[in-house]
C-alpha positions as CSV (number, residue, x, y, z in Angstrom):
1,X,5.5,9.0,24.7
2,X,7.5,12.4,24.8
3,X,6.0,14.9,22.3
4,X,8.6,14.9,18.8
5,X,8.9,17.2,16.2
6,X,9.7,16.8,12.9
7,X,12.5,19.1,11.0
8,X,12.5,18.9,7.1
9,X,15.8,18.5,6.2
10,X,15.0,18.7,2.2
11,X,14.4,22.0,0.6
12,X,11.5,24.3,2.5
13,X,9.8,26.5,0.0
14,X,8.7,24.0,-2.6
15,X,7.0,26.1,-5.3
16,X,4.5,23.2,-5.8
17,X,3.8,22.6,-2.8
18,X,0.6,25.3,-3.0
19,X,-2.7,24.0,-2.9
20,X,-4.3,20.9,-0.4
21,X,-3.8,18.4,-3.4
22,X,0.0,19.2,-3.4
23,X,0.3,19.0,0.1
24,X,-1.7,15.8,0.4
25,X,0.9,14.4,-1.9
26,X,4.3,15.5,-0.5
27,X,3.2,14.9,2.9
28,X,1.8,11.2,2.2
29,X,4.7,10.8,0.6
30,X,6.9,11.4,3.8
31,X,4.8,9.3,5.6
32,X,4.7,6.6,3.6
33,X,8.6,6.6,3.0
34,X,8.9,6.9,7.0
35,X,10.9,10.3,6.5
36,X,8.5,11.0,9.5
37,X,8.9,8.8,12.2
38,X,6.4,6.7,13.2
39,X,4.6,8.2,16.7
40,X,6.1,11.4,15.9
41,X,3.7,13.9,17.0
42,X,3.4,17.2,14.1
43,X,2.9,20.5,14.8
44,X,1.3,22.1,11.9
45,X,3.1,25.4,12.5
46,X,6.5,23.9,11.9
47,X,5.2,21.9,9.2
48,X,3.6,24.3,7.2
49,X,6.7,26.8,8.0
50,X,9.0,23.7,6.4
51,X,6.6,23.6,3.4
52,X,6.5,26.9,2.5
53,X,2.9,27.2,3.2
54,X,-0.2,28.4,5.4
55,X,-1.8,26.0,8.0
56,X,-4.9,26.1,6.1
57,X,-4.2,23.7,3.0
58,X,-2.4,21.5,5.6
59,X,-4.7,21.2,7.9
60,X,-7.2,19.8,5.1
61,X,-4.0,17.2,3.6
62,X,-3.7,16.2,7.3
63,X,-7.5,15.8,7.8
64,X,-7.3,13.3,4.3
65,X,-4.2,11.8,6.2
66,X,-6.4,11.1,9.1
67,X,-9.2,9.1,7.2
68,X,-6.6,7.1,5.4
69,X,-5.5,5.9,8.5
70,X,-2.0,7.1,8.4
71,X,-1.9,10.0,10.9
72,X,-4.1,10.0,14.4
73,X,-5.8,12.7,16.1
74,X,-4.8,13.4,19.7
75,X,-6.9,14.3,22.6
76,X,-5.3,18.2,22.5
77,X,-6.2,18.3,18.4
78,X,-2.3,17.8,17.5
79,X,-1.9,15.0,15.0
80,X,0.7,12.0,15.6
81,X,1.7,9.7,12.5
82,X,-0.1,6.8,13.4
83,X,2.7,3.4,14.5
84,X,3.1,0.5,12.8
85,X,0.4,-1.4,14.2
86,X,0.4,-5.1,13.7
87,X,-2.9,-6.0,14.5
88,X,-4.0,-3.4,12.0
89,X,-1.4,-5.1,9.6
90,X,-3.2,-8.4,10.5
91,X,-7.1,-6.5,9.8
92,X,-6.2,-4.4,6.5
93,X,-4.0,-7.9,4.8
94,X,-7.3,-10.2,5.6
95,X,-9.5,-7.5,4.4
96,X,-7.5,-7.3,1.2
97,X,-7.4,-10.9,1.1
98,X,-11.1,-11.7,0.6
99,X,-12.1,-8.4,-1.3
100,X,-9.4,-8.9,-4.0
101,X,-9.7,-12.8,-3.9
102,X,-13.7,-12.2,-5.2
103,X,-12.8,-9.1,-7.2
104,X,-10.0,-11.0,-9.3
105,X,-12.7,-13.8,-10.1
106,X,-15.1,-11.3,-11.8
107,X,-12.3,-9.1,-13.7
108,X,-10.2,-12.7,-15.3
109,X,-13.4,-13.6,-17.8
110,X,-13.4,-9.5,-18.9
111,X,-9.6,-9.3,-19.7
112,X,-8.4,-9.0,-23.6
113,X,-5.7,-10.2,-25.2
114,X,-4.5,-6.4,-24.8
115,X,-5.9,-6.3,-20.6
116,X,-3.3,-9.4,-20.7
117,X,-0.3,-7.4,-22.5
118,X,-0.2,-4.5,-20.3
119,X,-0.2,-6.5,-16.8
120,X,3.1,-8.4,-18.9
121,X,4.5,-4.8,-19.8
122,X,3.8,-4.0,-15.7
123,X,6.0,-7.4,-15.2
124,X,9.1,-6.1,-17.3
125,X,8.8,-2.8,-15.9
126,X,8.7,-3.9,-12.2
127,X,11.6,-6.6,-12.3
128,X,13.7,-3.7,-13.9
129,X,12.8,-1.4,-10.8
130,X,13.3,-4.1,-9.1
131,X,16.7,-5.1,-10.0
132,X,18.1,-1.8,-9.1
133,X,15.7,-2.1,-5.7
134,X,14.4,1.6,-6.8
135,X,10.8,1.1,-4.4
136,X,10.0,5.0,-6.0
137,X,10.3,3.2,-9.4
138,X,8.1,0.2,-8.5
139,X,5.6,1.8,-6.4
140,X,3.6,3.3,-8.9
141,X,3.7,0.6,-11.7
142,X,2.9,-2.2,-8.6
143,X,0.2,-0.2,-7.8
144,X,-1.5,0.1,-11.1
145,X,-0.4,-3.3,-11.5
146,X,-3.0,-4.3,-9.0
147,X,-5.3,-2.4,-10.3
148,X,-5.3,-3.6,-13.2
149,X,-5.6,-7.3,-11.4
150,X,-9.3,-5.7,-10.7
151,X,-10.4,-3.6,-13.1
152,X,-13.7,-5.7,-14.2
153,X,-15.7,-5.9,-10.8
154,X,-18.1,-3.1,-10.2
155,X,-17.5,0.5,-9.1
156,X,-18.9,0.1,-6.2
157,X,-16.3,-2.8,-5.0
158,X,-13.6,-0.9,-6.3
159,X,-14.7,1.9,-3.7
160,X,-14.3,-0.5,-1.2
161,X,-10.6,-2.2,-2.2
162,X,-9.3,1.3,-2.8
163,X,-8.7,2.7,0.7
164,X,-7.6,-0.7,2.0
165,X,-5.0,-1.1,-0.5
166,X,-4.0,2.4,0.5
167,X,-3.3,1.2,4.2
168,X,-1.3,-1.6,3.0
169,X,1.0,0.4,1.1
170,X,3.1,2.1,4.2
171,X,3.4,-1.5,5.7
172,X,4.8,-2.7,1.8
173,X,7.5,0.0,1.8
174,X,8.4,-0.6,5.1
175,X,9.3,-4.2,4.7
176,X,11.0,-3.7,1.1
177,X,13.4,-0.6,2.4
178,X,16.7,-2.2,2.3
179,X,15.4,-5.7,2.0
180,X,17.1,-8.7,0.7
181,X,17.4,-9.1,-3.4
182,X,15.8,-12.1,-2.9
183,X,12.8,-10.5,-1.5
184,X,11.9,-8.7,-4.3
185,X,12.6,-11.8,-6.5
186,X,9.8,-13.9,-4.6
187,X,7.5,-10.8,-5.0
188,X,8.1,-10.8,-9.0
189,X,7.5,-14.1,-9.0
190,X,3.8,-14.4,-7.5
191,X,2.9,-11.4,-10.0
192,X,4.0,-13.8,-13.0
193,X,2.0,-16.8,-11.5
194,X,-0.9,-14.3,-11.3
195,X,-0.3,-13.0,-15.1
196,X,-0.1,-17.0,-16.0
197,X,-3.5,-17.8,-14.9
198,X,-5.3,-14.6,-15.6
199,X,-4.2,-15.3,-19.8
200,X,-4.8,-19.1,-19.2
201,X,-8.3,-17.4,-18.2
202,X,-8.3,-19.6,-14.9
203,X,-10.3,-16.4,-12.5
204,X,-10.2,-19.7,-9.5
205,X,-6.6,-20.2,-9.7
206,X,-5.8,-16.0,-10.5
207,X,-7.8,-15.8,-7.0
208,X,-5.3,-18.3,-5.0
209,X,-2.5,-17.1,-6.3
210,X,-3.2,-13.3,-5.7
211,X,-4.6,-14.1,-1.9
212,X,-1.3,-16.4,-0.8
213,X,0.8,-13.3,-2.6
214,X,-0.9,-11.1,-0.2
215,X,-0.8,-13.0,2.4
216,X,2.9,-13.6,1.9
217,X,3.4,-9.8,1.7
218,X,1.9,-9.8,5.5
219,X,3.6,-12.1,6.6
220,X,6.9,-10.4,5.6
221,X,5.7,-6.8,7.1
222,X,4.8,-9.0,10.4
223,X,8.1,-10.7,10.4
224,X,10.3,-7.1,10.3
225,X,7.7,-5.5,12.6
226,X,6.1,-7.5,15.0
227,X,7.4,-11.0,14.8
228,X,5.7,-12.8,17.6
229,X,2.4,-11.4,16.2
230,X,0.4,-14.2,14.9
231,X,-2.0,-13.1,12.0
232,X,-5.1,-15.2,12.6
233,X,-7.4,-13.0,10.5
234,X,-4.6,-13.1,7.5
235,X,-4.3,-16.7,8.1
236,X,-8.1,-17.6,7.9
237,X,-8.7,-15.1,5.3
238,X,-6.2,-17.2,3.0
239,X,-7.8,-20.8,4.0
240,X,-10.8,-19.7,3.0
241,X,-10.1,-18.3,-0.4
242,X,-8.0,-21.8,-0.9
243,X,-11.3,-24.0,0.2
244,X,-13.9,-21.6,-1.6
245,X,-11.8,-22.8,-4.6
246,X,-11.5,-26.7,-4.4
């Protein structure tokens, strides 16, 4: 692959773009809204230049970038934005699959009636994003919305969800840009089913539902990415929730 560079079209000199936390964010935002084209290999000069800001608070976001999976260090020390990979797609969904699956069975028996009333007021304020297909609306509230999902295991497991759940993010937002209406319908769906048997108190059938939601969600990424992938890990990961449960 021909060395790329990328070329900020927004404006350069962002005032809060200042410190390694505020470059973390924008640039993990670019990535993960593919403003950056996959494979695209960065020079930091340029970058920083766009940004308004010296290599070294860049060069720190980019190294966070590197551990969450979402930029690769070449041989020469140049960093390329990592592809969409499927067989990672396949590895990070399973993962997901089996962590949450357990984690959701040890938050439902903790949840209030008030734990139950904000994942409903995470519903209403997803199917209104979206309606109007606004992913930088949803994104945030979905997130916490998972969250939230498993909020009563143990610190410790939580650790261990966290950067997975990160990875899976870039692959969501791919397969939602510019999807079909109905795509977002089946997703708000799955999230009500959840809610249902989380306030029925059901942490067994909470556990189904949430690992054939993700596994649906893999499924879609795989079908826009890498159709003639088939996700064996995502596929056994789901069977075996489903059987740990009858």
């Amino acid at each position: 692959m021909s060395d790329s560079y990328i070329r900020i079209e927004s404006p350069a000199r962002d005032a809060n773009v200042s410190n390694t936390q505020d470059v973390y964010l924008r640039l993990r935002e670019m990535l993960l809204n593919g403003e950056i084209v996959p494979g695209t290999v960065i020079s930091q000069v340029t970058l920083a230049r766009e940004l308004g800001v010296s290599t070294t608070p860049l060069r720190e976001a980019m190294r966070l970038l590197q551990a969450e999976g979402l930029l690769i260090a070449e041989h020469n020390r140049r960093m390329r934005v990592a592809p969409l990979d499927p067989r990672d797609i396949d590895a990070v969904y399973a993962s997901r699959i089996l962590i949450e699956a357990l984690a959701i069975r040890l938050t439902v028996p903790t949840f209030t009636p008030a734990d139950i009333a904000r994942l409903h007021a995470d519903l209403d304020e997803m199917a209104r994003a979206a309606g109007s297909e606004d992913i930088s609306a949803w994104e945030p509230v979905h997130r916490r919305f998972h969250h939230e999902l498993i909020s009563g295991c143990d610190e410790a497991l939580a650790r261990i969800i966290d950067p997975v759940a990160d990875r899976t993010e870039r692959y969501r937002r791919t397969s939602l840009f510019r999807s079909a209406a109905r795509t977002w319908e089946i997703g708000n769906d799955e999230h009500e089913s959840i809610v249902d048997a989380c306030a029925a108190g059901d942490a067994t059938l909470a556990s189904v539902y949430l690992a054939r939601h993700l596994a649906r969600s893999a499924l879609t990424v795989l079908a826009k990415i890498a159709p003639e992938e088939d996700p064996v890990a995502v596929r056994s990961a789901l069977q075996m929730v489903q059987a740990g449960a009858q």
